[in-house]
DOZANU-542550 format. One record per residue (C-alpha): residue number from 1; residue in one letter; x, y, z. Coordinates in nm, 2 decimals. Layout:
<pt NUM 'a' <X Y Z>>;
...
This chain:
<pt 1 'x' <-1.44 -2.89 2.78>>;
<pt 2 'x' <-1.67 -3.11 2.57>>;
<pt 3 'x' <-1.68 -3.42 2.63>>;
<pt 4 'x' <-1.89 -3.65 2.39>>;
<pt 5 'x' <-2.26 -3.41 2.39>>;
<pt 6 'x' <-2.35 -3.47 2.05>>;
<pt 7 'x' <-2.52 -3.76 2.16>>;
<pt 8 'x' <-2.91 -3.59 2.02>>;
<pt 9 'x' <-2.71 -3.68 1.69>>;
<pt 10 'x' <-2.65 -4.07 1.76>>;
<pt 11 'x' <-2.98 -4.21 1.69>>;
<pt 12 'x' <-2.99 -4.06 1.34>>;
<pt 13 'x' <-2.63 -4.17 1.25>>;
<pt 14 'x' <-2.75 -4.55 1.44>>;
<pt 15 'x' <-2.84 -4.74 1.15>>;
<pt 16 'x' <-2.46 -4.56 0.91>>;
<pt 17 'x' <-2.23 -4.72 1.24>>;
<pt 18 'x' <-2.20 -5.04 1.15>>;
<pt 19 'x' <-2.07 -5.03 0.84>>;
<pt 20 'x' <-1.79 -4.70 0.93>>;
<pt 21 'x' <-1.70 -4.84 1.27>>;
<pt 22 'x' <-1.36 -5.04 1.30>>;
<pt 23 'x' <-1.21 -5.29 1.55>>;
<pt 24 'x' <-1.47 -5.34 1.84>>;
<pt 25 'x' <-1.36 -5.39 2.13>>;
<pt 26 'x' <-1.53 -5.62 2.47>>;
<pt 27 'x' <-1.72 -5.39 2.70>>;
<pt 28 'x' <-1.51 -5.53 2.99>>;
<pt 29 'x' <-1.18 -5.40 2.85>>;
<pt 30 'x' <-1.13 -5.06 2.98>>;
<pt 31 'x' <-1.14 -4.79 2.72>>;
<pt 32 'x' <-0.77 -4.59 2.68>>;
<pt 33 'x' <-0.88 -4.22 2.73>>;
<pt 34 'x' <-0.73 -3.99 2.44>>;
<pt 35 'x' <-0.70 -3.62 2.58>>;
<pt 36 'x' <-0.80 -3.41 2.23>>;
<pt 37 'x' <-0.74 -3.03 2.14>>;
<pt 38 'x' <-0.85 -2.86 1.83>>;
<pt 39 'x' <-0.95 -2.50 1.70>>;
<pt 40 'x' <-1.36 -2.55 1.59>>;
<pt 41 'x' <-1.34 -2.57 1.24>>;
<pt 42 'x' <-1.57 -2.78 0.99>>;
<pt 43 'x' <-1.29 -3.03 0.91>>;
<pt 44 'x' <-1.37 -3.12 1.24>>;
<pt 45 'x' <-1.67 -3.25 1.18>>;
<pt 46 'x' <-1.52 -3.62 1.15>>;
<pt 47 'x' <-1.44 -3.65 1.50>>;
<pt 48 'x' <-1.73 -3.49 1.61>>;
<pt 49 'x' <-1.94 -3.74 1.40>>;
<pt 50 'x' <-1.70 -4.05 1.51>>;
<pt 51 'x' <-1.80 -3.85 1.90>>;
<pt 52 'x' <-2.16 -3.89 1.81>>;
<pt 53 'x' <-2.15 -4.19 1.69>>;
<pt 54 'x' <-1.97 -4.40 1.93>>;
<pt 55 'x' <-1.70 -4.48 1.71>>;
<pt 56 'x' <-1.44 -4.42 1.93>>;
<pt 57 'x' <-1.61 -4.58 2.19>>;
<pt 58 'x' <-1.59 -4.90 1.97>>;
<pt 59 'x' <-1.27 -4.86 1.92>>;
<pt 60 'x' <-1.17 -4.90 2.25>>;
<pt 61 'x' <-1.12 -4.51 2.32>>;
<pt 62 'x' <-1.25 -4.24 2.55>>;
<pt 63 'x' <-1.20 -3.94 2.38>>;
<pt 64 'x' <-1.22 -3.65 2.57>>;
<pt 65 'x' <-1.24 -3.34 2.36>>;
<pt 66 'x' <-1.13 -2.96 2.39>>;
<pt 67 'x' <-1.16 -2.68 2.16>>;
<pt 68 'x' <-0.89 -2.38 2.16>>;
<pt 69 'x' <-0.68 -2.21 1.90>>;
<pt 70 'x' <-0.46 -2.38 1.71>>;
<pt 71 'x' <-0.09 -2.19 1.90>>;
<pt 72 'x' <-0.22 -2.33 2.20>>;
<pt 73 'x' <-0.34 -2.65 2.03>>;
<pt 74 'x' <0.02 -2.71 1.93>>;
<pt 75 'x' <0.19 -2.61 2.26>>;
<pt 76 'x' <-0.04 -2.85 2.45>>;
<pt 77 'x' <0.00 -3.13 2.28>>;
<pt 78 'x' <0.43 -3.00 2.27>>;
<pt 79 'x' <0.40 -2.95 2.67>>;
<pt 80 'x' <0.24 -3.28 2.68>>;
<pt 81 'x' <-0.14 -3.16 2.82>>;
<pt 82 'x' <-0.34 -3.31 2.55>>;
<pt 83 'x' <-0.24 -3.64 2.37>>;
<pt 84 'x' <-0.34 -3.55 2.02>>;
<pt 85 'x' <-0.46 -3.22 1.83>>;
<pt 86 'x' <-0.49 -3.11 1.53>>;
<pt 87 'x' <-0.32 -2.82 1.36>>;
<pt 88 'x' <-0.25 -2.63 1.04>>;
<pt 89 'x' <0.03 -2.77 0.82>>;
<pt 90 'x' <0.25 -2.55 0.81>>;
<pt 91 'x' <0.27 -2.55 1.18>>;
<pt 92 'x' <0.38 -2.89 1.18>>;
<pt 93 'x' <0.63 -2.82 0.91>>;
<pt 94 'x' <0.77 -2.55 1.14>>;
<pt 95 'x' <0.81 -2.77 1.43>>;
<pt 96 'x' <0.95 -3.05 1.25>>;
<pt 97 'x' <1.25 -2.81 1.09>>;
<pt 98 'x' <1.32 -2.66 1.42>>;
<pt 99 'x' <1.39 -3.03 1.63>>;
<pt 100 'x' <1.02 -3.08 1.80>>;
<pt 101 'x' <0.97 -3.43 1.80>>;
<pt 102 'x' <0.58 -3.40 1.63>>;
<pt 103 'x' <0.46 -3.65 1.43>>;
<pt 104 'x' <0.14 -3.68 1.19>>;
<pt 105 'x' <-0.09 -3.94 1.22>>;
<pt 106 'x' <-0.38 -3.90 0.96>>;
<pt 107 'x' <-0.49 -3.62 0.75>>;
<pt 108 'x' <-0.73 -3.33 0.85>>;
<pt 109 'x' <-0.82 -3.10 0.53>>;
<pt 110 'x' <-0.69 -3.07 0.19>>;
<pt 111 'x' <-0.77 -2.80 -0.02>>;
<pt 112 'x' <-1.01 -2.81 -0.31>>;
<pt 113 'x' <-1.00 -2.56 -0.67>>;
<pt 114 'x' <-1.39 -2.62 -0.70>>;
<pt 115 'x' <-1.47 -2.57 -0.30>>;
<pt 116 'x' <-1.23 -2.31 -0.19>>;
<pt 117 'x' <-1.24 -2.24 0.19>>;
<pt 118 'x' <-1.04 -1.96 0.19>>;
<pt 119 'x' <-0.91 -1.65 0.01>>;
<pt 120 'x' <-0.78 -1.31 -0.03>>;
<pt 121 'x' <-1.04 -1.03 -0.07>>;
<pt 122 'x' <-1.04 -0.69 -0.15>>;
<pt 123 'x' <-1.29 -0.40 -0.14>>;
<pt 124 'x' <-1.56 -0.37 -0.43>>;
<pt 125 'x' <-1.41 -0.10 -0.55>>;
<pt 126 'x' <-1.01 -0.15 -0.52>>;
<pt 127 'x' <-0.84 -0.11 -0.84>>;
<pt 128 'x' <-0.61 -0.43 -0.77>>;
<pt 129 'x' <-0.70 -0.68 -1.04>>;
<pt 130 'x' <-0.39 -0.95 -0.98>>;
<pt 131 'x' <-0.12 -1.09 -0.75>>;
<pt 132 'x' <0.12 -0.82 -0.91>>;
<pt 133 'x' <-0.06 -0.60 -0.84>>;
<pt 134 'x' <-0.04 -0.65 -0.46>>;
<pt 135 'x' <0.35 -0.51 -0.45>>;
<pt 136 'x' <0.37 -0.20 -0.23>>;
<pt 137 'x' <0.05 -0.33 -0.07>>;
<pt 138 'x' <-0.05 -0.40 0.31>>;
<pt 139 'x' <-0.23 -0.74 0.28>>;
<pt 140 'x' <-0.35 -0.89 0.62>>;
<pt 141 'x' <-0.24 -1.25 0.65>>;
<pt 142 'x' <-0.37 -1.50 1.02>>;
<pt 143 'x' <0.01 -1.65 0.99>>;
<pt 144 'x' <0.37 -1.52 0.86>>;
<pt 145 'x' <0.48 -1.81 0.71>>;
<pt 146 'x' <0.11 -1.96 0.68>>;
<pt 147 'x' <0.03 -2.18 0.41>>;
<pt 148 'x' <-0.21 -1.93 0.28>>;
<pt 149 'x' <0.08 -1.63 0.31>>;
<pt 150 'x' <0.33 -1.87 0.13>>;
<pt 151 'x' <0.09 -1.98 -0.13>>;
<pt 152 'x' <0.10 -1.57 -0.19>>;
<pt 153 'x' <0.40 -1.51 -0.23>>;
<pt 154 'x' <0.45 -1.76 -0.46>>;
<pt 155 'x' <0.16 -1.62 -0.70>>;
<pt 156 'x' <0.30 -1.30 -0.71>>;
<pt 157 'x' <0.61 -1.41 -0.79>>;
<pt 158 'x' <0.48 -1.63 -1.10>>;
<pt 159 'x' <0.30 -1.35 -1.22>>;
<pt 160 'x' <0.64 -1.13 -1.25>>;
<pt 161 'x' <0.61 -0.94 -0.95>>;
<pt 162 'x' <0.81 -0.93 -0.62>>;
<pt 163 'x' <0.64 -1.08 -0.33>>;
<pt 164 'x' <0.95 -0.90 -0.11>>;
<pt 165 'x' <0.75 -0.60 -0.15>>;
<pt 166 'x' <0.44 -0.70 0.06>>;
<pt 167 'x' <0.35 -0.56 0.33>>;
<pt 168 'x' <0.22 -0.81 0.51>>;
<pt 169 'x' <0.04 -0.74 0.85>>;
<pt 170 'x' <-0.09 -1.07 1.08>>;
<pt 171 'x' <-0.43 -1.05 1.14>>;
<pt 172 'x' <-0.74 -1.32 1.22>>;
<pt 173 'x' <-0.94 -1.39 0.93>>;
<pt 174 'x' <-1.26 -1.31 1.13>>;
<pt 175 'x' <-1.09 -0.96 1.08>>;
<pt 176 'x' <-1.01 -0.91 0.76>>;
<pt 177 'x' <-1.31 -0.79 0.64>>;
<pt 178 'x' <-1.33 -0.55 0.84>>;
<pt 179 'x' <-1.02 -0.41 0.79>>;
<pt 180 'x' <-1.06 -0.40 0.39>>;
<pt 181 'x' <-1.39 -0.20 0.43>>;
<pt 182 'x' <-1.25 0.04 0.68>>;
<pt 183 'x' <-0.94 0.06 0.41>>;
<pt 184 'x' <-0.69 -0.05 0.68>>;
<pt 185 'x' <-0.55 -0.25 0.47>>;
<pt 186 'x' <-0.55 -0.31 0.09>>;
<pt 187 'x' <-0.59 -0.68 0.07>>;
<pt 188 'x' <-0.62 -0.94 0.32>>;
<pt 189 'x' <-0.65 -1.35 0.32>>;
<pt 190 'x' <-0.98 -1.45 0.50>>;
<pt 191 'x' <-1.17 -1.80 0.54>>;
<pt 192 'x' <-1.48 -1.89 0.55>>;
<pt 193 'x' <-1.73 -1.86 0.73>>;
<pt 194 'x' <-1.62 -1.51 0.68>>;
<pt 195 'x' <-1.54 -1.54 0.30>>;
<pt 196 'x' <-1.85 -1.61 0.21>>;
<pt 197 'x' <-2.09 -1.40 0.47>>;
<pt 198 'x' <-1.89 -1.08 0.31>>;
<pt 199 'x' <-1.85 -1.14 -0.06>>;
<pt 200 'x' <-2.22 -1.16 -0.08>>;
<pt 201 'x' <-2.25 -0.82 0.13>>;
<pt 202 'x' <-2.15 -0.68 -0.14>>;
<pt 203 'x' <-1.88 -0.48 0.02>>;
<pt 204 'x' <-1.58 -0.63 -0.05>>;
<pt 205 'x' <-1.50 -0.93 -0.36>>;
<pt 206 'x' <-1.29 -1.23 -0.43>>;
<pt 207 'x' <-0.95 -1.13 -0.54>>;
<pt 208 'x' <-0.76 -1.41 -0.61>>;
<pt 209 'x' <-0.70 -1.80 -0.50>>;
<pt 210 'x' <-0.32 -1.76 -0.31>>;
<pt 211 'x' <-0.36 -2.16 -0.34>>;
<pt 212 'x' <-0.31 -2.11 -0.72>>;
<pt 213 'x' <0.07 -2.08 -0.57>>;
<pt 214 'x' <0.09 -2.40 -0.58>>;
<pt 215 'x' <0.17 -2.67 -0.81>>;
<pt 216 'x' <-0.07 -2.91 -0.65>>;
<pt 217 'x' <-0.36 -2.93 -0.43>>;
<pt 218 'x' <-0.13 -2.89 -0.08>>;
<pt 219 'x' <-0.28 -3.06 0.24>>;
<pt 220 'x' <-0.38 -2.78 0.46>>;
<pt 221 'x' <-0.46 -2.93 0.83>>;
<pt 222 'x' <-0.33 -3.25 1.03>>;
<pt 223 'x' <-0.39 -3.44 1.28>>;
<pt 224 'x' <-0.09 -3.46 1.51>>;
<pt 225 'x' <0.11 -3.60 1.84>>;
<pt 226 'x' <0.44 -3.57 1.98>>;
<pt 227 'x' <0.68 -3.91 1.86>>;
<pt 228 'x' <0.67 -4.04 2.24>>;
<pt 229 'x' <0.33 -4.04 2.26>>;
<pt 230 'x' <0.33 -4.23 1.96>>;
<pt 231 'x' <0.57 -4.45 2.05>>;
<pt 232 'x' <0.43 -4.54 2.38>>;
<pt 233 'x' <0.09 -4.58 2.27>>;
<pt 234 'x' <0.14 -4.74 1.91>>;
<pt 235 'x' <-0.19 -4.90 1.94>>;
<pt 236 'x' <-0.39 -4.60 2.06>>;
<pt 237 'x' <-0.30 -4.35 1.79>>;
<pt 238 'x' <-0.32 -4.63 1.52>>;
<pt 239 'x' <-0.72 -4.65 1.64>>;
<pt 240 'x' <-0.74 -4.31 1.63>>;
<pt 241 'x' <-0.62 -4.28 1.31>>;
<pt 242 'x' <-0.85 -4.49 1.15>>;
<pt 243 'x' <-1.18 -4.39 1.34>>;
<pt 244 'x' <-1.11 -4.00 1.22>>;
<pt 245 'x' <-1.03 -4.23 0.85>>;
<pt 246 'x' <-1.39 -4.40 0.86>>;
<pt 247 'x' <-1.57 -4.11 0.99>>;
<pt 248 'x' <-1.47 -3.92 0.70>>;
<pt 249 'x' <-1.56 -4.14 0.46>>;
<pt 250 'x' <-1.91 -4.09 0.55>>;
<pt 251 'x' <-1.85 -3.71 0.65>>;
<pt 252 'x' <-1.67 -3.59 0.34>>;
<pt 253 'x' <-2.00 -3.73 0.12>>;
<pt 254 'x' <-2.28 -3.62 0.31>>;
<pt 255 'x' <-2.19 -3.27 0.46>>;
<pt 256 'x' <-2.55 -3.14 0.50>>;
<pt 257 'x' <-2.61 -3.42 0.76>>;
<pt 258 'x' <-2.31 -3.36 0.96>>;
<pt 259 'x' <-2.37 -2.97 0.97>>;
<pt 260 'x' <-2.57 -2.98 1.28>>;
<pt 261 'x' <-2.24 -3.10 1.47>>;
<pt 262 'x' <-2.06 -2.80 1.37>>;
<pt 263 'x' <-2.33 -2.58 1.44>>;
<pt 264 'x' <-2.41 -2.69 1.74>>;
<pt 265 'x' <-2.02 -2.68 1.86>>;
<pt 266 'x' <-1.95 -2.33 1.68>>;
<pt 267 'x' <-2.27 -2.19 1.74>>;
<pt 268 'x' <-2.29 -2.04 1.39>>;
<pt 269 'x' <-2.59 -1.99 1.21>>;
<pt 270 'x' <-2.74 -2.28 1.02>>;
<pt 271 'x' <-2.83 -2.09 0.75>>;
<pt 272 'x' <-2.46 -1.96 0.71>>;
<pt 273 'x' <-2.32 -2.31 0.70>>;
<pt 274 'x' <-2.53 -2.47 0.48>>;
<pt 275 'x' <-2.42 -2.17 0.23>>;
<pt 276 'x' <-2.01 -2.20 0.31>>;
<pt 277 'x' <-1.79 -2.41 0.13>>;
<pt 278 'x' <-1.71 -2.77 0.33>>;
<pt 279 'x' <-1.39 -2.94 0.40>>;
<pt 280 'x' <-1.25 -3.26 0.24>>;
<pt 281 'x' <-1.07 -3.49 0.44>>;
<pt 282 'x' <-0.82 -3.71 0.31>>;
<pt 283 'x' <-0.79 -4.10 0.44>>;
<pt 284 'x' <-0.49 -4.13 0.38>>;
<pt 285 'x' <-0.13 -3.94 0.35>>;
<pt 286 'x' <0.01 -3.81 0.02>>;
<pt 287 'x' <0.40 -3.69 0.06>>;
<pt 288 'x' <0.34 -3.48 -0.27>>;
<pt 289 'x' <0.06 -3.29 -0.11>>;
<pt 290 'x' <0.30 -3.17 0.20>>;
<pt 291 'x' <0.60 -3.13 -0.01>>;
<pt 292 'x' <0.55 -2.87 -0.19>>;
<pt 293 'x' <0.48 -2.65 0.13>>;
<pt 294 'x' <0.82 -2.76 0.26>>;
<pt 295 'x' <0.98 -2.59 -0.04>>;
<pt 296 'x' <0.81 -2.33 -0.05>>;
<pt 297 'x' <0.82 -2.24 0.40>>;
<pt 298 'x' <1.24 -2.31 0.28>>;
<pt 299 'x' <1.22 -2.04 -0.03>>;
<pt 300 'x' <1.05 -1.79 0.17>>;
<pt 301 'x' <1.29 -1.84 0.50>>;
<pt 302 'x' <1.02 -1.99 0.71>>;
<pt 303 'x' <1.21 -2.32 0.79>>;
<pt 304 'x' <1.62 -2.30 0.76>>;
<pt 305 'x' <1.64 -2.55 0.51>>;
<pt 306 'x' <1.36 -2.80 0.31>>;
<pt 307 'x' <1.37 -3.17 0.43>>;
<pt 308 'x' <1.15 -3.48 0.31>>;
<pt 309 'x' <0.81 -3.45 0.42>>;
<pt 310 'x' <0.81 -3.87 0.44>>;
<pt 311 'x' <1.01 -3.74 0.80>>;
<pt 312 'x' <0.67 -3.60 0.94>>;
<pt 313 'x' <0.50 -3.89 0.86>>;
<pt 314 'x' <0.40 -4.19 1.15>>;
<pt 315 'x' <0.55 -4.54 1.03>>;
């Protein structure tokens, strides 16, 4: 468990506090301890800057922080373990169309044309050139009814071909690489830090963008609790909310300065992240950047049926 040791960061990020901190809160009143779970990724780097920081602290919360994968991230916060977590999307979407009482509460990562974080690779030398071209194909995917496996599907279909005909095969994104080299498998979806590390290898290369499924820019990551929790601790989860809001405001703009947080949580090497592409957190919800993933988990029978994605949303 981590609990708040980023602290060799605070007195660099001192003098940027004031201004990104929200409601303070008297040192007599007793802080309301939020139990957090999340998989290490870099749009965490919010909370771990709000951890550094204080902000939380200021906001009248004690946030104590785990890291895990994002299935067990879900079923803790579900099973009541952790208070808030944050997890994928489509996830969410998942939960929501199958009766689990979750509930979104502020925006995690959206994703970006000009700073992909993900995509589906193939070896240097594969003769697959397109979407269509993946029919027939084993293509390794972290998530059957993913947003990155929908977003697929959907491509391929665009471009004339039959997504039906995938072969899809679940598999991490760490991976994929691997597997595409070796010739396991023909195609696969991977992120980065991996994405990047391999492509300049020079053993395997970019195929295509599966986000280029979609209409619009989706929103690929949330931050998330169950609609008790929410209910019975309004306040909590509203200063939550906006700390992880502030923090990326100052985040989002200055990712170079906020690397070390990730490093130092993931381990991975410096050099790497400063080459990968960054995540971009939203402040704010956008219905039209969740619907579109609704339709397209109903088209491709991950859900039953679609619903309106303002129904995720916290009031």
């Amino acid at each position: 468990m981590i609990r708040r040791n980023f602290l060799y960061a605070a007195a660099a990020f001192a003098p940027l506090f004031g201004a990104a901190s929200g409601r303070a809160f008297a040192q007599a009143e007793p802080p309301t301890t939020i139990r957090f779970a999340a998989q290490a990724g870099d749009d965490l780097r919010p909370v771990l800057y709000a951890l550094s920081t204080g902000m939380f602290k200021q906001a009248g919360l004690d946030v104590v922080m785990q890291t895990g994968n994002g299935s067990t991230t879900a079923q803790a916060v579900i099973g009541g373990a952790v208070d808030i977590g944050k997890g994928t999307i489509t996830a969410m979407i998942a939960a929501h169309a199958r009766g689990i009482p979750v509930v979104l509460i502020t925006p995690s990562m959206i994703y970006r044309k000009d700073s992909p974080t993900s995509g589906v690779i193939v070896a240097t030398a594969s003769p697959l050139r397109t979407g269509r071209d993946l029919q027939g194909k084993v293509v390794g995917c972290s998530a059957l009814g993913g947003i990155a496996y929908l977003g697929l599907r959907s491509l391929v279909d665009q471009q004339g071909g039959d997504s039906s005909l995938i072969k899809f095969i679940e598999m991490p994104g760490s991976a994929t690489p691997a597997a595409v080299e070796a010739g396991r498998i023909d195609a696969g979806v991977t992120e980065e830090p991996f994405m990047t590390e391999e492509i300049r290898s020079g053993k395997v290369r970019l195929l295509l963008d599966m986000f280029d499924g979609y209409p619009s820019p989706p929103l690929e990551s949330v931050f998330f609790t169950t609609r008790d929790f929410a209910s019975k601790h309004p306040e909590a989860v509203a200063r939550f909310a906006k700390v992880v809001q502030d923090a990326a405001k100052y985040t989002n703009t200055h990712a170079a300065e906020t690397l070390p947080l990730f490093v130092q949580l993931s381990g991975m090497d410096p050099r790497l992240a400063a080459q990968i592409h960054h995540s971009f957190t939203p402040v704010s919800f956008n219905a039209a950047q969740i619907q579109p993933v609704i339709e397209l988990a109903a088209k491709y029978k991950a859900i039953p049926a679609s619903f309106d994605a303002r129904e995720l949303l916290a009031q």
